[in-house]
C-alpha positions in Angstrom: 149.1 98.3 111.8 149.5 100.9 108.9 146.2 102.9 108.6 145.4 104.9 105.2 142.7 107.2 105.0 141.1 109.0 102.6 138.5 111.8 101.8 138.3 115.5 103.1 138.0 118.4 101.3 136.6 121.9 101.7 132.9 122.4 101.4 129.7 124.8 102.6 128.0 124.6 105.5 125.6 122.4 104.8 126.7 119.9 102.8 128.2 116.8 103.3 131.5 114.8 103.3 132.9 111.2 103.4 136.1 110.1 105.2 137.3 106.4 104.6 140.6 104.3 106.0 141.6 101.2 105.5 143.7 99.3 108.3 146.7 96.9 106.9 149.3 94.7 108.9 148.1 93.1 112.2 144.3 93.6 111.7 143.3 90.5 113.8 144.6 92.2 116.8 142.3 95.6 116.2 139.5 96.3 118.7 138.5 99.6 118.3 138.8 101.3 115.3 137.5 105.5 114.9 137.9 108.9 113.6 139.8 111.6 115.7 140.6 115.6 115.0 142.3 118.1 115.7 140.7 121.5 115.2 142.9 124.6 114.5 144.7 125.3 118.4 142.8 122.6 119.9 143.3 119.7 121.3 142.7 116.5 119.5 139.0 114.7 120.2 137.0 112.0 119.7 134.5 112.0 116.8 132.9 108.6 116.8 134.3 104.4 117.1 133.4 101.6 116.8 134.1 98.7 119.1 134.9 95.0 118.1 130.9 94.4 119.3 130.3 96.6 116.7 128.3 98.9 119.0 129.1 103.0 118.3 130.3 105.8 120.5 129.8 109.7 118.9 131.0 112.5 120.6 127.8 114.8 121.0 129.1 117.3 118.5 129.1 114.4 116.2 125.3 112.7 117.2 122.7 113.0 114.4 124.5 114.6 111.6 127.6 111.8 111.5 127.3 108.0 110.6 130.0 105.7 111.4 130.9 102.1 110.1 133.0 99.3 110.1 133.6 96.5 107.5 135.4 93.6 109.8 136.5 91.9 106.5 138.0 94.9 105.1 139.1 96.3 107.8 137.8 99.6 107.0 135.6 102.4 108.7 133.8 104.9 106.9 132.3 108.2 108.3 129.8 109.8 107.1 129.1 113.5 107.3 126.3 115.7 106.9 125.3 118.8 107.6 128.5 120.1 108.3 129.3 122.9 110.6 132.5 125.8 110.2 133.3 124.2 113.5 133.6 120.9 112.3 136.8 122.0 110.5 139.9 119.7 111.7 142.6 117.7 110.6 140.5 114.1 110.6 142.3 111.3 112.1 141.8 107.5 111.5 142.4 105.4 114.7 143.2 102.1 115.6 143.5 100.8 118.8 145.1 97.4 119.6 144.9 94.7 121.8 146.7 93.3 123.8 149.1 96.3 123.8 146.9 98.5 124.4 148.8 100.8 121.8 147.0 103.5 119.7 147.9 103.8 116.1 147.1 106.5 113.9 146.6 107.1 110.1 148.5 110.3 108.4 145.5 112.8 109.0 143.0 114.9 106.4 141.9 118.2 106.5 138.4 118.6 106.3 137.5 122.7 106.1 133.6 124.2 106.7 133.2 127.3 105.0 130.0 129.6 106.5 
């Protein structure tokens, strides 16, 4: 699975940002598909999935200011951001996680930066 993402930028606290990714290759095999980062000497976290079911998981940093989705047909997952935070600066990951090896692959990473 090849994962290509898209979006990031650097904007004021307060405003709002989009990150997309679009999975290629061995889609059928997906199950979970979500957005990772990595924030400046940290480690890397979850931000918010989505499961096959289609249910949603956010991390609580992420609850009510992020919207995540996922188009089955297109294999894509958007994120939406609002409201963002100088702490919500990271290098954005898109995730993919595969079934049934269990193997996690990951897209090339874009830097979203909050300025106060």
């Amino acid at each position: 699975v090849q994962l290509q993402a898209s979006g990031g930028g650097s904007v004021q606290a307060g405003e709002s940002l989009r990150l997309s990714c679009v999975a290629s290759g061995s889609t059928s095999a997906i199950l979970t598909m979500g957005w990772y980062r990595q924030p400046p000497g940290k480690q890397r976290e979850l931000v918010a999935e989505v499961p096959h079911d289609g249910t949603t998981n956010y991390a609580n940093s992420a609850k009510g200011r992020f919207t995540i989705s996922r188009d089955g047909v297109e294999n894509s997952i958007d994120l939406r951001m609002y409201s963002l935070k100088p702490e919500d600066t990271a290098v954005y990951y898109c995730n993919a996680y595969l079934n049934p090896t269990r193997r996690n692959y990951w897209g090339q990473g874009t830097q979203v930066t909050v300025s106060s």
